[in-house]
Backbone as JSON, one array per atom type, in Angstrom:
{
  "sequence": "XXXXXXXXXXXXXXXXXXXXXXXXXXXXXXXXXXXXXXXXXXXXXXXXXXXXXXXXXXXXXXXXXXXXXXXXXXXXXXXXXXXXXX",
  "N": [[176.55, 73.86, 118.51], [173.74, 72.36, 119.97], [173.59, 68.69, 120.99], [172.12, 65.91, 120.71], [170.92, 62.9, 122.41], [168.35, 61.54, 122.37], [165.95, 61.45, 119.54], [163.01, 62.26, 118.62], [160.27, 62.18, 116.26], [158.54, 63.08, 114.77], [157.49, 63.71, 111.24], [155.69, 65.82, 109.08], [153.95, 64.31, 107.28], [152.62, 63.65, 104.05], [149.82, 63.47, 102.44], [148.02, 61.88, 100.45], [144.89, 62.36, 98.4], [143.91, 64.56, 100.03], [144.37, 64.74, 101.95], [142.46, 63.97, 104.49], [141.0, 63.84, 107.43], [139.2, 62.15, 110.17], [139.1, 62.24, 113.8], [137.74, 60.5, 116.26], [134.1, 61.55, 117.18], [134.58, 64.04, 116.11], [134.98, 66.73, 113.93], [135.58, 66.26, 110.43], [138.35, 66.76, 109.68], [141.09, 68.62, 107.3], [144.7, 67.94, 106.7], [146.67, 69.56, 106.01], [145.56, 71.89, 107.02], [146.56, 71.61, 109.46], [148.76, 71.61, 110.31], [151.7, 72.77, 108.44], [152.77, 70.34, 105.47], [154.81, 68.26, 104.33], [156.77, 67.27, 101.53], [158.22, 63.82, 100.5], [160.53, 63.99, 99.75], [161.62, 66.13, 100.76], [161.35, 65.74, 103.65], [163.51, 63.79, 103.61], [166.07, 65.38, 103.55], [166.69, 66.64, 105.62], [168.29, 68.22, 108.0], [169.09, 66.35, 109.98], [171.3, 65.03, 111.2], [172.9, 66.86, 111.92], [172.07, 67.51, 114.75], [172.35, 65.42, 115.89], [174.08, 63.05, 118.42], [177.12, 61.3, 119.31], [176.07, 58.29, 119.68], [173.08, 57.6, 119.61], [169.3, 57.49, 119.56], [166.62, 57.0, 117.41], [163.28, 58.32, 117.5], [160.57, 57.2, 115.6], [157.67, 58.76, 114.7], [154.89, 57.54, 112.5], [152.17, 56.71, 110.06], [150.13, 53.96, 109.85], [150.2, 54.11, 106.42], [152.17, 55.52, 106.01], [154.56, 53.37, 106.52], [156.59, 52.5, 104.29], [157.96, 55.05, 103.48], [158.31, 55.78, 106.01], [160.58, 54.32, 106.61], [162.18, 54.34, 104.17], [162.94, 57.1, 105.36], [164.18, 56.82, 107.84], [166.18, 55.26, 107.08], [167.85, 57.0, 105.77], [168.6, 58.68, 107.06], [170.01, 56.74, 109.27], [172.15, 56.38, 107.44], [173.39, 58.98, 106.62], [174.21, 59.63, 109.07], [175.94, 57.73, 109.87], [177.95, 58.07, 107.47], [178.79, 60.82, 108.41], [180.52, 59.88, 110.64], [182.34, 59.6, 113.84]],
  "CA": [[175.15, 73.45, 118.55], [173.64, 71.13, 121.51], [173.78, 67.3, 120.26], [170.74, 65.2, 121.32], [171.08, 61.33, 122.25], [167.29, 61.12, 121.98], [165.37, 62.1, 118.68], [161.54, 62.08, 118.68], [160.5, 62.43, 114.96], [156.73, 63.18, 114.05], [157.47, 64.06, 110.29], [154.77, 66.18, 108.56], [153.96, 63.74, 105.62], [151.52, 64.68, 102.6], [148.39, 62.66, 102.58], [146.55, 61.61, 99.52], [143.57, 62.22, 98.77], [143.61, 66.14, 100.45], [144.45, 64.86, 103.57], [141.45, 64.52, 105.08], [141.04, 62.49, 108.61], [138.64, 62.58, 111.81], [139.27, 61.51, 115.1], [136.14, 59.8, 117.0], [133.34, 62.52, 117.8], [135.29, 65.42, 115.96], [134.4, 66.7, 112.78], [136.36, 66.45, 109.37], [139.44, 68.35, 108.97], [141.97, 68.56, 106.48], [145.86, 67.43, 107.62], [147.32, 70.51, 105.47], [145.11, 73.05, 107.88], [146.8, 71.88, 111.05], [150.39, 72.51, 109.9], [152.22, 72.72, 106.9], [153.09, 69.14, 104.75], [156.44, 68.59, 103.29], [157.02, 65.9, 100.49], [159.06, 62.87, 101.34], [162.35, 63.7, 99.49], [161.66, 67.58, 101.87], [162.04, 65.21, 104.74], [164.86, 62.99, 103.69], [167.2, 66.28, 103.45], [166.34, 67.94, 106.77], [169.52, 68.31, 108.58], [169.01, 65.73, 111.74], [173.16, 64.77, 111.78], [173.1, 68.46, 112.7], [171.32, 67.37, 116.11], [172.42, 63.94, 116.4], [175.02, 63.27, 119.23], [177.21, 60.34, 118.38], [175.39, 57.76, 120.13], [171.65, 58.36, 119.97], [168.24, 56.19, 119.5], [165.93, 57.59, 116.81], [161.53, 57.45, 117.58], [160.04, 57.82, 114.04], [156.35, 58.6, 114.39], [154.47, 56.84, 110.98], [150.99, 56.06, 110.63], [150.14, 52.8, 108.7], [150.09, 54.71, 105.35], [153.41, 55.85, 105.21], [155.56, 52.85, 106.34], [157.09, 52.85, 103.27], [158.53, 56.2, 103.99], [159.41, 55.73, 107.2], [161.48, 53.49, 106.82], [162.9, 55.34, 104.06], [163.29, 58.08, 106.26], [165.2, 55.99, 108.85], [167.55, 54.58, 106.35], [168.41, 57.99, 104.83], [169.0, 59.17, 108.51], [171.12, 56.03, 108.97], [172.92, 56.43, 106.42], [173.9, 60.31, 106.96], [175.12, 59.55, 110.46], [177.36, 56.77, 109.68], [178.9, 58.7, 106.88], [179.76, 61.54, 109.08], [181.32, 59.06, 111.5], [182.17, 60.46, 115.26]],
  "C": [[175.02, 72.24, 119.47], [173.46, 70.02, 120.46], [172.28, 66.43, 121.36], [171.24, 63.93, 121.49], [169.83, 60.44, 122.13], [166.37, 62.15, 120.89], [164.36, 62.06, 118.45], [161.25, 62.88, 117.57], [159.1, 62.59, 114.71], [157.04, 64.29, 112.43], [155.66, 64.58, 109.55], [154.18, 65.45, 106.99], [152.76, 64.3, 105.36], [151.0, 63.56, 102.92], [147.9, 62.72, 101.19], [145.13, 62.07, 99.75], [143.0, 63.59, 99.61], [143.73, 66.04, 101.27], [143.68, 64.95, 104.51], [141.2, 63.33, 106.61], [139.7, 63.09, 109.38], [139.19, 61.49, 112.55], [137.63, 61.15, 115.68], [135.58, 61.0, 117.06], [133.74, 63.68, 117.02], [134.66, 65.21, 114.65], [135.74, 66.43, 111.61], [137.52, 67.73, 109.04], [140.54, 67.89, 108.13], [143.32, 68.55, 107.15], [146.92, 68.99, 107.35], [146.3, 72.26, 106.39], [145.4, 73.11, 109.38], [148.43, 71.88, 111.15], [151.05, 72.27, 108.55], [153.01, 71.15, 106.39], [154.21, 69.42, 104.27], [156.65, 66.85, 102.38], [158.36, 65.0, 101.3], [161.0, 63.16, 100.62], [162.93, 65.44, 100.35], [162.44, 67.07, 103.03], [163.28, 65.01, 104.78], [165.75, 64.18, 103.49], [167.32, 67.15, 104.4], [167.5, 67.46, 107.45], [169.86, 67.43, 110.05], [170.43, 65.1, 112.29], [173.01, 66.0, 112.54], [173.26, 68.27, 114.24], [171.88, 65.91, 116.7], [174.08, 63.97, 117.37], [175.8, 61.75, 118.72], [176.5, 58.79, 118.64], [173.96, 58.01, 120.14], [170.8, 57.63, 119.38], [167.26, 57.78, 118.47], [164.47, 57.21, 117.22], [160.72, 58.12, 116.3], [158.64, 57.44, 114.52], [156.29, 58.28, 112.92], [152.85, 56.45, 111.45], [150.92, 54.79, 109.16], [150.65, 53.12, 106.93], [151.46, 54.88, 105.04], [154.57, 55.18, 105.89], [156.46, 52.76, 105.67], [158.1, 53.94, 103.77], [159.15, 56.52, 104.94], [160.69, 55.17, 107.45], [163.05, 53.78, 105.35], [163.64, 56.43, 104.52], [164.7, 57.84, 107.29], [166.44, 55.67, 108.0], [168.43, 55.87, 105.38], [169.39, 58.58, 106.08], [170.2, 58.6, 109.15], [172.21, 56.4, 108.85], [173.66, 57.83, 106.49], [174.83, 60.39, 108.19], [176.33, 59.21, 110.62], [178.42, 57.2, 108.77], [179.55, 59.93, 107.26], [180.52, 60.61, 110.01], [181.6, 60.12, 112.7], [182.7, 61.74, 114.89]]
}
């Protein structure tokens, strides 16, 4: 499997509240009708050592809301890497 040294991360988090956003001018849409949501302990088990080369810079999209999480995210990710070792 190819190994990446750059990882660009836009995680599908769950939204409170039904997920509901707009952008300027646009109308109301729901976050769960523009791709499928996955809970945060979905994320933290998604296979990204798989992909990771041994050197490599992680870019965690997050929007204010789910700092928390991200940074969870990151430290689970971390943490998986370093325990496979090279």
């Amino acid at each position: 499997m190819k190994k990446y040294q750059i990882i660009y991360a836009d995680p599908p988090w769950s939204f409170g509240g039904g997920g509901v956003y707009q952008d300027v001018g646009r109308p109301i849409r729901k976050t769960k009708d523009q791709y499928q949501l996955m809970k945060l302990r979905d994320i933290c088990i998604l296979p990204v050592k798989n992909l990771t080369a041994e050197n490599c810079v992680l870019f965690l999209w997050t929007t204010d809301q789910h700092i928390p999480s991200a940074l969870q995210v990151h430290g689970v990710i971390l943490s998986t890497m370093l325990d496979a070792g090279p």
